[in-house]
C-alpha positions in Angstrom: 73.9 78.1 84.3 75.8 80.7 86.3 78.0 83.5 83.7 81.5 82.2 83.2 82.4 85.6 84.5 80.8 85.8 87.6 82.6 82.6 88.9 86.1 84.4 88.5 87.8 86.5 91.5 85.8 90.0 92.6 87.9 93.3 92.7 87.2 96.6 93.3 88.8 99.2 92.0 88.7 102.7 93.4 90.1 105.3 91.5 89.4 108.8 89.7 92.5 108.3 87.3 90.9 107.0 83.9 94.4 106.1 82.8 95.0 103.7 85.6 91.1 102.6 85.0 92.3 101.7 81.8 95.3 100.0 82.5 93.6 97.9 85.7 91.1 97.0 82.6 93.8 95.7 80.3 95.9 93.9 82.8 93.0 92.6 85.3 89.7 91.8 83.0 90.4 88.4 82.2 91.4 87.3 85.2 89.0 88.9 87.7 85.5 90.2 87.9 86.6 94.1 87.9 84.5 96.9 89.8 85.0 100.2 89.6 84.2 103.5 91.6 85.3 106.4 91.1 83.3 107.7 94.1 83.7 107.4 97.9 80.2 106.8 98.1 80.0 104.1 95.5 82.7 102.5 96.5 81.2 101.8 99.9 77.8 100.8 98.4 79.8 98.1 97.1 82.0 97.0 100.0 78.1 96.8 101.5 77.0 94.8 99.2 79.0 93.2 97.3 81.2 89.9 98.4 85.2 91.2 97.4 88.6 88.8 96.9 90.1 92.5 97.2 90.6 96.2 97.1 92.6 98.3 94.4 92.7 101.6 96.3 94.3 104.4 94.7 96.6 106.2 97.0 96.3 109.8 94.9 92.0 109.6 94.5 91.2 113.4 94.8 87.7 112.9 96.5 88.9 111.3 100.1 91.9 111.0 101.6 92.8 107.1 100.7 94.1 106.1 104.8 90.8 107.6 105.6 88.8 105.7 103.2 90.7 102.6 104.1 89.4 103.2 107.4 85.8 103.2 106.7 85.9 100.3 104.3 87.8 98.5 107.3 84.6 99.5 109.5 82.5 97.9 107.2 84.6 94.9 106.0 87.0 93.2 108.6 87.9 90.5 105.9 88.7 92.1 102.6 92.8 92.7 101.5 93.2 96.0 100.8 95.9 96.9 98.4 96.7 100.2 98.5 98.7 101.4 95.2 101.0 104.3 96.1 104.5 105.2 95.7 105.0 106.7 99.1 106.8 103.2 100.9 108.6 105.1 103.7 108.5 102.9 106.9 106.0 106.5 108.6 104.0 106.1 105.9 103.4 102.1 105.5 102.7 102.4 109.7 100.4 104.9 109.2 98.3 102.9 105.8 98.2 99.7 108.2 96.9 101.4 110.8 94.2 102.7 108.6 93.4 98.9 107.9 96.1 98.3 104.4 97.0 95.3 103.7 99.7 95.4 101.4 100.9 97.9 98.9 101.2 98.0 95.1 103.9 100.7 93.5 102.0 102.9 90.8 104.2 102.7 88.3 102.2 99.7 87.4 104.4 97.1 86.4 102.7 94.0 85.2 104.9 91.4 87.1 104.1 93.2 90.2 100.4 92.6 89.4 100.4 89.4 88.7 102.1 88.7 92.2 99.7 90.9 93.8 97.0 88.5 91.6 98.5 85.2 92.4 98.0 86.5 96.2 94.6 87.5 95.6 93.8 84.5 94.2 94.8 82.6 97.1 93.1 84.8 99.6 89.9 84.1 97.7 89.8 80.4 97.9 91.2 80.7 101.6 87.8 83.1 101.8 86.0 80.3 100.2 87.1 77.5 102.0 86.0 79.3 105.3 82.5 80.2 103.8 82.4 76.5 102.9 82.8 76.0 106.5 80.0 77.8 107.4 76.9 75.7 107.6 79.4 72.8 109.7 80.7 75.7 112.3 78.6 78.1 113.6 80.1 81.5 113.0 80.0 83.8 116.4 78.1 87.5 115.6 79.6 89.8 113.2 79.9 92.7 116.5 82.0 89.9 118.1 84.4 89.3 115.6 84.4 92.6 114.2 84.8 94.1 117.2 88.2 91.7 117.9 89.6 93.0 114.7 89.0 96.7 114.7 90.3 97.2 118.3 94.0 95.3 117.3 93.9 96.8 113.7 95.4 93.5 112.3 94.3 91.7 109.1 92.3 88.5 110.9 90.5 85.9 108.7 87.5 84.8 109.1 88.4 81.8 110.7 90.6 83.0 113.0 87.6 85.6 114.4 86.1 82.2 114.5 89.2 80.2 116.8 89.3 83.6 118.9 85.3 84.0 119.7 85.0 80.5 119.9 87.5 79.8 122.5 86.5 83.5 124.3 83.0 81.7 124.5 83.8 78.5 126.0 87.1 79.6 128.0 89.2 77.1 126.3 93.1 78.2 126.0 94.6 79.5 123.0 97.9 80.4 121.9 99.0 83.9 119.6 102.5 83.8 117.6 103.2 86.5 115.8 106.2 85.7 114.0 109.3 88.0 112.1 111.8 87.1 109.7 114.9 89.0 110.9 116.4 89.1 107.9 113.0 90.5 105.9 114.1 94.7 105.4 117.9 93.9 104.3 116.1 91.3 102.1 113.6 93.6 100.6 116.3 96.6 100.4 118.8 94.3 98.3 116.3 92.1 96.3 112.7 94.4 96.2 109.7 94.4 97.8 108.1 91.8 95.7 110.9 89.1 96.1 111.2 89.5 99.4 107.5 88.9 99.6 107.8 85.5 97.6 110.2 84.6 99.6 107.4 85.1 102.5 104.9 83.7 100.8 107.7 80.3 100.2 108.1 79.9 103.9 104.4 80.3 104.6 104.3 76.9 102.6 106.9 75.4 104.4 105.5 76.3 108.0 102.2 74.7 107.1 103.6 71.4 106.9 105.4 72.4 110.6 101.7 73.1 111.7 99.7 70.7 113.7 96.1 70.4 113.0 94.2 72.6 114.1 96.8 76.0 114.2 96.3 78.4 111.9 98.9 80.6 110.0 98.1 84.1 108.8 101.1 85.8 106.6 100.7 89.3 107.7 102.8 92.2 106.4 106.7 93.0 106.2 107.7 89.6 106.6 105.5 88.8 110.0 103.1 86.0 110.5 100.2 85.2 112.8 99.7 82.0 114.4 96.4 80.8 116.0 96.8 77.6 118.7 94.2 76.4 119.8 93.7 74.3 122.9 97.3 75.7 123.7 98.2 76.1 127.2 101.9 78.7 128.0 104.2 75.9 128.4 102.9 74.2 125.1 103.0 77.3 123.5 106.6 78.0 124.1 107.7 74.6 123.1 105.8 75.0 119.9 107.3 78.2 119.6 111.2 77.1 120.1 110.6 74.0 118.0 109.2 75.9 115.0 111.6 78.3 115.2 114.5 75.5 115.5 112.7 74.1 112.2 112.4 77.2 110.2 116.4 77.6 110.8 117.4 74.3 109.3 115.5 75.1 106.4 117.3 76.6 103.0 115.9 79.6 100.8 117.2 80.9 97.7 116.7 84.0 96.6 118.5 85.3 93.1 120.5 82.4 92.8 121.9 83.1 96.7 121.2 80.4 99.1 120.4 81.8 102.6 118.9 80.1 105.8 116.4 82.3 107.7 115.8 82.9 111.5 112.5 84.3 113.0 111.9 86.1 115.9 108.7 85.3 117.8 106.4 86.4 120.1 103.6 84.5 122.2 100.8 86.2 124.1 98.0 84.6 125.4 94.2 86.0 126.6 93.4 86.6 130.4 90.2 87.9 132.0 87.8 90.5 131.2 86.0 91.5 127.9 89.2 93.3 126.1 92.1 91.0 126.5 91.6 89.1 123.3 92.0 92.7 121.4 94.8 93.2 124.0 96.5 89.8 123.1 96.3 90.6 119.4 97.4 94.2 119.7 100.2 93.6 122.1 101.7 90.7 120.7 102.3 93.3 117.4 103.4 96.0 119.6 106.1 93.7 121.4 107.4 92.7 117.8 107.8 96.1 116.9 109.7 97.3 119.7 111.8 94.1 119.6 113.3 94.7 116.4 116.8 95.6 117.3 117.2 92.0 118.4 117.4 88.7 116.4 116.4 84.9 117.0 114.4 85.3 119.7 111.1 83.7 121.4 109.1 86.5 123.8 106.5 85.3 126.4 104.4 87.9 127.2 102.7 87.6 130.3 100.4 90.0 132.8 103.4 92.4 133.3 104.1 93.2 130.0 100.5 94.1 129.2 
């Protein structure tokens, strides 16, 4: 019979602080299987090795720079949320730790609601993680260079069934449709309420856009409010009236956020693969880029197409 222990979430913890060892102990032990390394090169023995629900990375460990770390863990691991626990949350600073292949951030002041958000998310990325693996033996999983190679080029957070839906349908030349999604309303949200109810408030309209989703699509909460969504089989004009309908949806829906009622509109923009051996990296990377530079504006649906590549 398999140890209790081992059937229970895997983090890793990397950090040279033995009071935050400590307190990660305290607050995480019965609820995860807990790894620690205090050094660089342990701690990418284990990302080698070892199959992770997530990464504690501490933002002040004195051995590597923690972006650049997060960079070669990323190199090694395309899958794996990385949580990088910092108190530096400047907009320069978060662009720079996603870059470096962050996922999301925890403040390191350490407050124990904060981690038990940051586990409830874990959690759920771990039986997504299972689910796919699951999967495995019915759909045959392209090579790791493909997919890895799709993720490190855009430097976005992809699941491994969405490398799947991309290498898949890059194999057989079937059509497929890229949303990435904003909420408009996501930074005055997380300057008035907090990072971490803004980011339940996400996480609550993830749930509701699943049961918008046809079978098939696949949503991917992302970071800052966005979302990525996979269509596959998804041709531009079906894209766009997917895209105007969801968002037309996602309007009519009400959110509540400390005891305020509040409706929500999202900003979205669809890109689709041409020819040649980069333009799935350039579909992924340039549908993020368009979002970015599109934040002045509000309610809006963005078709990229060959000329804005």
């Amino acid at each position: 019979m398999a140890h209790p222990k081992l059937q229970l979430p895997t983090i890793l913890l990397i950090s040279d602080n033995p009071a935050i060892v400590h307190w990660m102990r305290k607050n995480l032990d019965s609820e995860f299987t807990l790894l620690e390394a205090a050094k660089e090169e342990k701690a990418l023995q284990i990302v080698r090795t070892t199959l992770l629900d997530f990464i504690i990375l501490d933002s002040s460990f004195e051995e590597k720079d923690a972006l650049t770390l997060s960079s070669k863990i990323r190199q090694l691991n395309t899958v794996v949320p990385i949580l990088l626990m910092t108190g530096r949350l400047r907009k320069p600073f978060r662009e720079r730790a996603f870059d470096a292949g962050v996922t999301d951030f925890l403040n390191d002041r350490l407050d124990p609601e904060e981690l038990e958000t940051r586990i409830a998310i874990g959690k759920k990325a771990a039986s997504e993680r299972r689910k796919a693996a699951s999967l495995s033996g019915l759909i045959q999983a392209p090579e790791e260079k493909e997919t890895s190679r799709i993720y490190l080029k855009s430097k976005v957070l992809l699941n491994e069934k969405a490398l799947r839906l991309l290498a898949d349908a890059k194999q057989k030349g079937n059509p497929i449709a890229l949303l990435t999604l904003r909420v408009d309303q996501f930074q005055k949200l997380e300057t008035e309420h907090g990072m971490i109810k803004a980011e339940l408030l996400q996480h609550e309209l993830a749930e509701k856009m699943e049961t918008l989703l046809h079978t098939g699509d696949l949503l991917i909460p992302y970071s800052n409010g966005r979302f990525i969504l996979l269509l596959p089989e998804t041709g531009p004009d079906t894209a766009r009236t997917n895209a105007e309908r969801l968002r037309s949806q996602i309007q009519r829906e009400t959110f509540s956020i400390d005891g305020k009622t509040l409706h929500l509109t999202v900003s979205i923009v669809i890109s689709l693969p041409g020819t040649g051996d980069d333009e799935y990296n350039l579909m992924v990377a340039n549908a993020i880029k368009a979002l970015q530079q599109s934040e002045s504006m509000a309610n809006l649906i963005l078709s990229l197409d060959k000329e804005n590549r």
